[in-house]
C-alpha atoms as a printed R data frame, in Angstrom:
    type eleno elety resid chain resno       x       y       z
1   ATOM     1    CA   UNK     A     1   4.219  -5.378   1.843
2   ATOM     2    CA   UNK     A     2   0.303  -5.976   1.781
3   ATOM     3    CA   UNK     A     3  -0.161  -9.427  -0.371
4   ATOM     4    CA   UNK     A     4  -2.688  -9.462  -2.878
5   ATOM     5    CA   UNK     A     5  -5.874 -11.038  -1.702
6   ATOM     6    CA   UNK     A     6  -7.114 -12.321  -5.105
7   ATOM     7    CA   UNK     A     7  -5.493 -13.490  -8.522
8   ATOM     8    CA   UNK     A     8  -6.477 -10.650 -10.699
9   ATOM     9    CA   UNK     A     9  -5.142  -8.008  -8.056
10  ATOM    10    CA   UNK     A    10  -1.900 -10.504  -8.001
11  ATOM    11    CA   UNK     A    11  -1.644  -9.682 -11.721
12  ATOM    12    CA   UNK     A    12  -2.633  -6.052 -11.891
13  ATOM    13    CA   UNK     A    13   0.389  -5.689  -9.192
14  ATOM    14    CA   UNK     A    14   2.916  -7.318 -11.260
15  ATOM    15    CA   UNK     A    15   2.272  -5.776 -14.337
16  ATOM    16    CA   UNK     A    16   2.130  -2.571 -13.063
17  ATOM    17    CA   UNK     A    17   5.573  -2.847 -11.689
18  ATOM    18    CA   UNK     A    18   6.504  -4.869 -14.687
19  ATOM    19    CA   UNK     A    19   7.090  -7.693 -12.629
20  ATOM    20    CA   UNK     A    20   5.369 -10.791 -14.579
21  ATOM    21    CA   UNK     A    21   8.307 -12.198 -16.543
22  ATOM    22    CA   UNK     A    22  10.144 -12.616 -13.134
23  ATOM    23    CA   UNK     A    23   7.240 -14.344 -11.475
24  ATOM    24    CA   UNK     A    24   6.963 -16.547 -14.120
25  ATOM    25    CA   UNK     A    25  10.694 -17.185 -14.073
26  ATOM    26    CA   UNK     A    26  10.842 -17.795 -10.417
27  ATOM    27    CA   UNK     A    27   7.643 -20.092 -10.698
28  ATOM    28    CA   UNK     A    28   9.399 -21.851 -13.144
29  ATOM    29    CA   UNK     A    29  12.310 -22.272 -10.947
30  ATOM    30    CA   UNK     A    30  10.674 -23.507  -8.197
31  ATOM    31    CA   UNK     A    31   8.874 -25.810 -10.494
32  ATOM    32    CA   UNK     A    32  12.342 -27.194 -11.995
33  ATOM    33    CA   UNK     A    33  13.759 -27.544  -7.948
34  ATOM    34    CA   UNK     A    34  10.660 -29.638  -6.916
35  ATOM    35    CA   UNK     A    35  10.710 -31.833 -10.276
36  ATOM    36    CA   UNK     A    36   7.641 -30.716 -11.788
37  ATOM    37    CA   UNK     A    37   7.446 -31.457 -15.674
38  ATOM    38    CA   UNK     A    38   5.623 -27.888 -15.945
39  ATOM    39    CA   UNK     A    39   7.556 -24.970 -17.885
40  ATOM    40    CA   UNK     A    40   5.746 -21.366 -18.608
41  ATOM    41    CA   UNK     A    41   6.855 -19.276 -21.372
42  ATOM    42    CA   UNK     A    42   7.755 -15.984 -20.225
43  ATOM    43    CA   UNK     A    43   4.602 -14.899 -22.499
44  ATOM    44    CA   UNK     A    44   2.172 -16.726 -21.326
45  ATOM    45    CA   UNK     A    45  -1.292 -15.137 -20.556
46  ATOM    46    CA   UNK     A    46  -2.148 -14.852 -16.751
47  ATOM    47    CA   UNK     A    47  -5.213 -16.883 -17.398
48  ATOM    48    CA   UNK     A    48  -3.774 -19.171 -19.114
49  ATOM    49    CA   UNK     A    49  -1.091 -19.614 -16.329
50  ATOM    50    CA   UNK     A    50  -3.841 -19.748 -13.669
51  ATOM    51    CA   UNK     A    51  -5.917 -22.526 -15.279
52  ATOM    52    CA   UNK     A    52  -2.337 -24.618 -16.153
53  ATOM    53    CA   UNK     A    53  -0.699 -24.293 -12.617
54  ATOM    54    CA   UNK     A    54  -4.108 -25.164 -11.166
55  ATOM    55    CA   UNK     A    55  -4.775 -28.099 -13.389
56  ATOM    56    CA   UNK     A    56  -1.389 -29.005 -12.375
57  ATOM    57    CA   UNK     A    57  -1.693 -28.794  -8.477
58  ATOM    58    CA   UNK     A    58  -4.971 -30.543  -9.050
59  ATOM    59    CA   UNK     A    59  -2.924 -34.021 -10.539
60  ATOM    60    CA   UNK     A    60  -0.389 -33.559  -7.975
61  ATOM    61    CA   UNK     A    61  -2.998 -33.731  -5.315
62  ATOM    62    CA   UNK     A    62  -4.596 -36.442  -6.670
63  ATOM    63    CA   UNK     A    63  -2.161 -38.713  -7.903
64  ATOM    64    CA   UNK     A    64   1.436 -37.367  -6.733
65  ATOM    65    CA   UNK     A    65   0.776 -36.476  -3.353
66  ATOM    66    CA   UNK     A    66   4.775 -36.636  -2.234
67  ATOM    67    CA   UNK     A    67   5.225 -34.532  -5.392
68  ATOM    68    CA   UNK     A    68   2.335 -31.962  -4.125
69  ATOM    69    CA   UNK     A    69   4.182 -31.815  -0.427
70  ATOM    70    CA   UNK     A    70   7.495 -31.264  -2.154
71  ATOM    71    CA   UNK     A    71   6.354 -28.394  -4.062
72  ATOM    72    CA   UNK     A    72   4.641 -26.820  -1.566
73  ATOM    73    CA   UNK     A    73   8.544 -26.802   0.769
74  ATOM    74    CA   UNK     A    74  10.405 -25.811  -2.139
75  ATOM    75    CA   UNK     A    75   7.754 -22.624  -2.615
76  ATOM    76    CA   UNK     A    76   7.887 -22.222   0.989
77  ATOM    77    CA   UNK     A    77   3.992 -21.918   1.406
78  ATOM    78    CA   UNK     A    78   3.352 -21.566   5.208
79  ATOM    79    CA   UNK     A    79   1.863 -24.765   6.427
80  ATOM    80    CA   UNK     A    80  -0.843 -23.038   9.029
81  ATOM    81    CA   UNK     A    81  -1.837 -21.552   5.277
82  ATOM    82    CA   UNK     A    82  -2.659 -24.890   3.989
83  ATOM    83    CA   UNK     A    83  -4.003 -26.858   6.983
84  ATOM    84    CA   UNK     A    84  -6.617 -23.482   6.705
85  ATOM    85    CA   UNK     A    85  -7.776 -24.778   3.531
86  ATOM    86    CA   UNK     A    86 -10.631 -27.225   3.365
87  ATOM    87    CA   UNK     A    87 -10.228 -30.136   1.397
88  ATOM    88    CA   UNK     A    88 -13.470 -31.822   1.256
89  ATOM    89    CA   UNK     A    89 -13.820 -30.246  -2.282
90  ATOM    90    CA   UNK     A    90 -10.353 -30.998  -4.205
91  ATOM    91    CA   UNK     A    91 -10.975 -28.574  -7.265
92  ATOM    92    CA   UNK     A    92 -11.760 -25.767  -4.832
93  ATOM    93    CA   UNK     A    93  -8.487 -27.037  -2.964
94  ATOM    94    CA   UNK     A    94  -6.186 -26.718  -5.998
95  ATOM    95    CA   UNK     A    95  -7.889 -23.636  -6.919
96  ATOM    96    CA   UNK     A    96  -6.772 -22.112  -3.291
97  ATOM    97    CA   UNK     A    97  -3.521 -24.045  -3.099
98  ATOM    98    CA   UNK     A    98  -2.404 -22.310  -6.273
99  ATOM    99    CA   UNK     A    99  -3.366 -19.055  -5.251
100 ATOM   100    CA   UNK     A   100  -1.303 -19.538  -2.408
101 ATOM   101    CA   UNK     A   101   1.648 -20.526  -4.197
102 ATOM   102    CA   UNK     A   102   1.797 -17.771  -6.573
103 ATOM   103    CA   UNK     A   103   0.840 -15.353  -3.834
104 ATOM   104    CA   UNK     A   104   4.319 -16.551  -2.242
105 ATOM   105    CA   UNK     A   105   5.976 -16.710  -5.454
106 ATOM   106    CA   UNK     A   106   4.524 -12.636  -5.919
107 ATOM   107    CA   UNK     A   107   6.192 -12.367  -2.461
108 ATOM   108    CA   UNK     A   108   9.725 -13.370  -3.631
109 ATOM   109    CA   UNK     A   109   9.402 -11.549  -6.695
110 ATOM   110    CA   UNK     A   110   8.794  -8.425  -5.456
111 ATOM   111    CA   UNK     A   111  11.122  -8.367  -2.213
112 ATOM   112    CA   UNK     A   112  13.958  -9.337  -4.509
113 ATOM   113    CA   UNK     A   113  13.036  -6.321  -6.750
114 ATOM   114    CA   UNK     A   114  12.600  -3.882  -3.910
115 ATOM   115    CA   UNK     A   115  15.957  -4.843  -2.044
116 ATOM   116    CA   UNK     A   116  18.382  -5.872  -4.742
C-alpha cells in the first residue's frame, strides 16, 4: 500500500473505494478511545472534516497537550513522523499533525477492507 501524500488524494482514494464512512467511523473511534469531545457525522464534507479535526489538534496542542500525546498513541502515528515536523509555526503543525493522523487512520481503513 502506497499512502496518500496529500489530503485531497487521501479523499479521492476513499471515495473511490467507497471507503469514507469507515474512515470517519474509525476516526471517530479513535477520537471516543483518547477522550476527545469531537464526533463526525458519517456525512460530513471532507473539507469540512479537515478544517474541524485541524482546529481540533490545534486546541489540543495548545492547551491539552497530555490530551494531544494521548491521541496521537491511541491513532498510532509513528513518533519519528512527528519529531519530523517543525513546530516553530503551530498552525502549520496542526495542519501536518492532522494529515498524519488521518493518513494513519486511511491506513487502518483500508487494510481492514482489503484483508477482512
Amino acid at each position: 500500500m502506497s499512502l496518500p501524500s496529500n489530503f485531497e488524494d487521501l479523499i479521492l482514494e476513499a471515495e473511490a473505494l467507497q471507503l469514507y464512512k469507515n474512515l470517519i467511523i474509525q476516526l471517530n473511534k479513535d477520537l471516543l478511545y483518547a477522550n476527545i469531545d469531537l464526533e463526525f457525522d458519517q456525512e460530513t464534507l471532507p473539507t469540512s472534516l479537515k478544517l474541524i479535526f485541524q482546529d481540533t489538534v490545534f486546541n489540543l496542542i495548545n492547551s491539552k497537550f497530555s490530551d494531544y500525546l494521548n491521541l496521537l498513541y491511541i491513532v498510532d502515528v509513528s513518533e519519528a513522523k512527528i519529531r519530523s515536523l517543525d513546530g516553530s509555526d503551530i498552525l502549520k503543525l496542526s495542519e501536518e499533525v492532522t494529515f498524519i493522523i488521518l493518513q494513519r487512520e486511511w491506513q487502518k481503513v483500508w487494510y481492514k477492507s482489503k484483508y477482512s
